[in-house]
C-alpha positions as CSV (number, residue, x, y, z in Angstrom):
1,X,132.5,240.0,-20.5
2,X,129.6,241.5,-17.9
3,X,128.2,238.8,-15.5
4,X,125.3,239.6,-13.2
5,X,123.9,237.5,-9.8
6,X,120.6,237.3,-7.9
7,X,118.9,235.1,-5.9
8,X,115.8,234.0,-5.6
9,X,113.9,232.9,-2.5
10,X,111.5,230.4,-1.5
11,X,109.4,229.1,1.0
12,X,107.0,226.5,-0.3
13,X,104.2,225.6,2.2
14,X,104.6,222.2,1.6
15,X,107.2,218.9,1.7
16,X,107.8,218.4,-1.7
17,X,106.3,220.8,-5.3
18,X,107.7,222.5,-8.2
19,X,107.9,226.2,-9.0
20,X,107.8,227.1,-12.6
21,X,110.3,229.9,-12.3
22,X,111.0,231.0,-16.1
23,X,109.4,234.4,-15.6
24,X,111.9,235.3,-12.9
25,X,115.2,233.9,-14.7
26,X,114.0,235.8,-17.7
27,X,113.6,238.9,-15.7
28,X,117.3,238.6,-14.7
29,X,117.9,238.3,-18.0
30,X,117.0,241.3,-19.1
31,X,118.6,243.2,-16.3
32,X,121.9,241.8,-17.0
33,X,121.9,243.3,-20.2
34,X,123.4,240.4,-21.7
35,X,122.1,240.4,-25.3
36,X,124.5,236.7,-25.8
37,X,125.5,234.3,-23.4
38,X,124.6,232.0,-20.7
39,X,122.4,231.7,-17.8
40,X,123.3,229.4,-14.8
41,X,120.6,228.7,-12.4
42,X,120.6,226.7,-9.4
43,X,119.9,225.1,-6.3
44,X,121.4,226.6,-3.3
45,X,120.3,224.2,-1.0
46,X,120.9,220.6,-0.9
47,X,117.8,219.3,-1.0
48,X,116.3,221.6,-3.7
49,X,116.6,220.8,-7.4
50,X,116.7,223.3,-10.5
51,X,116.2,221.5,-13.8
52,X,114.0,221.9,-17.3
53,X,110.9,220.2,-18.3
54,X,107.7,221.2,-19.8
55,X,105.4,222.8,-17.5
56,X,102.1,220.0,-17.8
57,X,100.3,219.2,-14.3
58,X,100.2,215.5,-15.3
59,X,104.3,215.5,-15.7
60,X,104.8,217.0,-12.6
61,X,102.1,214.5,-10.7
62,X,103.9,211.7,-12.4
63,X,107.0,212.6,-11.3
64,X,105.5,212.9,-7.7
65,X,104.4,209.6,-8.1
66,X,108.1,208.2,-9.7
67,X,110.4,209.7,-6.8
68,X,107.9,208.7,-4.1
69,X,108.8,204.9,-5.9
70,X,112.7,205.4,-6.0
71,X,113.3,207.3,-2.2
72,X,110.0,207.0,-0.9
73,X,109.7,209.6,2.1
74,X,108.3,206.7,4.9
75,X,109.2,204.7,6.5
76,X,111.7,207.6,8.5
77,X,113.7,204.6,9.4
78,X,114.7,203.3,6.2
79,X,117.4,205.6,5.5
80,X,120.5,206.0,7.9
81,X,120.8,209.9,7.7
82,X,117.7,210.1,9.5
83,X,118.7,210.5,12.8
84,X,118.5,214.4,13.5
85,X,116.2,215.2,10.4
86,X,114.0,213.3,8.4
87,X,114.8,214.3,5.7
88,X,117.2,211.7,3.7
89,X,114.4,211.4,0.7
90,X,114.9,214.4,0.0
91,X,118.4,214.0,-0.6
92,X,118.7,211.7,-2.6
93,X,115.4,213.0,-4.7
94,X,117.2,216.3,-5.3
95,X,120.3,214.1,-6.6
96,X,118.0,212.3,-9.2
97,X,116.5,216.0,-10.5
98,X,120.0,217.6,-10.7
99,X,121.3,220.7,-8.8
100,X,121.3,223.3,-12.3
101,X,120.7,224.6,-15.6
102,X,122.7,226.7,-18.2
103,X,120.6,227.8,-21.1
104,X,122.1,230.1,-23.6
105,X,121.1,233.7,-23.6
106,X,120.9,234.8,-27.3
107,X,119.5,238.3,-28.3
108,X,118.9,238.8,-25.0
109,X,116.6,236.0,-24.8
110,X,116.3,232.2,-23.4
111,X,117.3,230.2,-25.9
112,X,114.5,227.2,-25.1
113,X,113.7,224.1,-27.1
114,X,109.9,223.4,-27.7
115,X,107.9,223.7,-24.2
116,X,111.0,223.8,-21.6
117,X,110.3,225.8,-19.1
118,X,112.9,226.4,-16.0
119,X,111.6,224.7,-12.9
120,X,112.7,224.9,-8.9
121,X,111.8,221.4,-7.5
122,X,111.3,221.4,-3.5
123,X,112.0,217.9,-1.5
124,X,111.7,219.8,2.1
125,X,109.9,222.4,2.1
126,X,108.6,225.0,5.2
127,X,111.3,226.6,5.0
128,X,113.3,229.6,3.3
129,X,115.6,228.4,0.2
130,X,117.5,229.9,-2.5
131,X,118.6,230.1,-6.0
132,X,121.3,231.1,-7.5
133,X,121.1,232.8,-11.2
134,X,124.4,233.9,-12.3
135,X,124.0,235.9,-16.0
136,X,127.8,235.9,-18.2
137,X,128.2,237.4,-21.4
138,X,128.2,240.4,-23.7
């Protein structure tokens, strides 16, 4: 079995938005050279999410709009973590989204369902993250 590894960096100039990132975990795809297998992908970072949806503007406004409901970013003082950072929203929004993705690799391709697309979701952004994709097969 071959495996192969890369990261991918980001630094989105805002607090919270989603990166559709299918073009880059397909392009580590075919440098693997894994014709069949599976591809991990994931958040390094703990509040950054990795997770498939379909790639429609509205979707990604609604689920803006649903997170803000369930860990809404203000008021600061709501949340005990936030003592050194404020940043406990994003926490526990990057908990609701997930942490990763495996999607089979098969002739050396994604192996997708209609419309998923691979997504990197940022909770706390300004800042340099990563993510790890992590190729294994033959």
């Amino acid at each position: 079995m071959k495996s192969y590894r890369k990261e991918l960096w980001f630094n989105l100039k805002t607090r919270r938005g989603f990166v559709n990132i299918t073009p880059e975990v397909e392009k580590c795809v075919r440098a693997s050279g894994i014709k069949e297998g599976l591809v991990l992908v994931n958040a390094m970072h703990i509040t950054a999410s990795v997770f498939i949806n379909d790639d429609e503007s509205g979707l990604h406004a609604d689920f803006e709009r649903w997170l803000e409901k369930l860990a809404p970013e203000k008021p600061y003082s709501q949340y005990a973590h936030n003592t050194y950072e404020d940043n406990a929203d994003a926490h526990l929004k990057r908990t609701i989204m997930g942490r990763e993705v495996v999607v089979a690799v098969t002739e050396g391709k994604l192996d997708f369902g209609p419309w998923e697309q691979i997504f990197y979701g940022e909770f706390d952004g300004k800042r340099r993250k990563r993510v790890l994709v992590k190729v294994i097969g033959e």
